[in-house]
C-alpha positions in Angstrom: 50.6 23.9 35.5 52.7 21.6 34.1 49.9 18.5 33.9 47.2 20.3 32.1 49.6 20.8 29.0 49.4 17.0 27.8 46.2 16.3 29.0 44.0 19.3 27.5 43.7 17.0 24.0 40.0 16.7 23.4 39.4 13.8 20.6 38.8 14.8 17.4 40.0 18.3 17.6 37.5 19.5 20.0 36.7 23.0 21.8 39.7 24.8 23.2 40.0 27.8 25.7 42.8 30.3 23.8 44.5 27.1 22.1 42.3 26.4 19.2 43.4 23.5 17.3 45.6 22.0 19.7 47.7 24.2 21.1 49.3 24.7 24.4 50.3 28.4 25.0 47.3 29.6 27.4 48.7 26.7 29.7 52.1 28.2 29.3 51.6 31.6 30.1 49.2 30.3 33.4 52.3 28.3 34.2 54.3 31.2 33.6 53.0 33.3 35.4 52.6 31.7 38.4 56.6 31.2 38.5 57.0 34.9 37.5 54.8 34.9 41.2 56.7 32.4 42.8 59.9 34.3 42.5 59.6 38.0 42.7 57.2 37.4 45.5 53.5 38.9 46.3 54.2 42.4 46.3 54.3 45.3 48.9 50.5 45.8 48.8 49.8 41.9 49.3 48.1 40.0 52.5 51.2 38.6 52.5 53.1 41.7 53.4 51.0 42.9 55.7 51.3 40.0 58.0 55.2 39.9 57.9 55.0 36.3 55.6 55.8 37.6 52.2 58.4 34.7 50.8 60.4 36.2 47.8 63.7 34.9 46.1 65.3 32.4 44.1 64.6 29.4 46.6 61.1 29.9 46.9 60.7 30.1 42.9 62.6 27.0 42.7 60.5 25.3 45.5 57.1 26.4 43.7 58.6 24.6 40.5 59.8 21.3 42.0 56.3 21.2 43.7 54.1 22.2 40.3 56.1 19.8 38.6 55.6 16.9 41.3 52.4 17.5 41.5 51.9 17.4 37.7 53.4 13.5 37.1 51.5 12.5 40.4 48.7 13.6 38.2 49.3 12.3 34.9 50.6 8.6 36.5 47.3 8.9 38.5 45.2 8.8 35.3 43.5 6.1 33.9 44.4 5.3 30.4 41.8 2.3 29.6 39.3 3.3 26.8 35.5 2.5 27.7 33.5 0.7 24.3 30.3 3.2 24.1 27.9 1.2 22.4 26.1 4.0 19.2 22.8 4.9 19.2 20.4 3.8 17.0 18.5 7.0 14.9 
């Protein structure tokens, strides 16, 4: 969740989803979450579990976070930062 923090900035101050007026912190807490996932593990009550695949632990936490966070600047260098002229309408 890292990409979606820099590039939820609507011009001119535009609608948000929990972050009104620019903030960031419904981002965080997704992002946060899904570590807080990533490294206690599914649970004993999880698909997971029942079919003997249930990775837990410090490793697998620190895997999901290299793999957020390179998937996050493949994102944002991906992203076209040209600005397109939108001729006004007449009223």
């Amino acid at each position: 969740m890292p990409a979606p923090v820099p590039l939820d900035r609507p011009p001119e101050g535009g609608p948000y989803f929990f972050g009104t007026g620019g903030g960031y912190e419904y981002n965080v807490v997704l992002g946060g979450a899904g570590l807080a996932l990533a490294f206690t593990g599914p649970g004993a009550w999880s698909l997971d579990a029942l079919f003997g695949s249930a990775p837990t632990g410090q490793t697998t936490g620190v895997i999901a976070l290299l793999v957020g966070v390179a998937g996050a600047a493949a994102q944002l260098a991906s992203r076209r930062t040209e600005t397109v002229n939108v001729p006004a309408r007449a009223h």
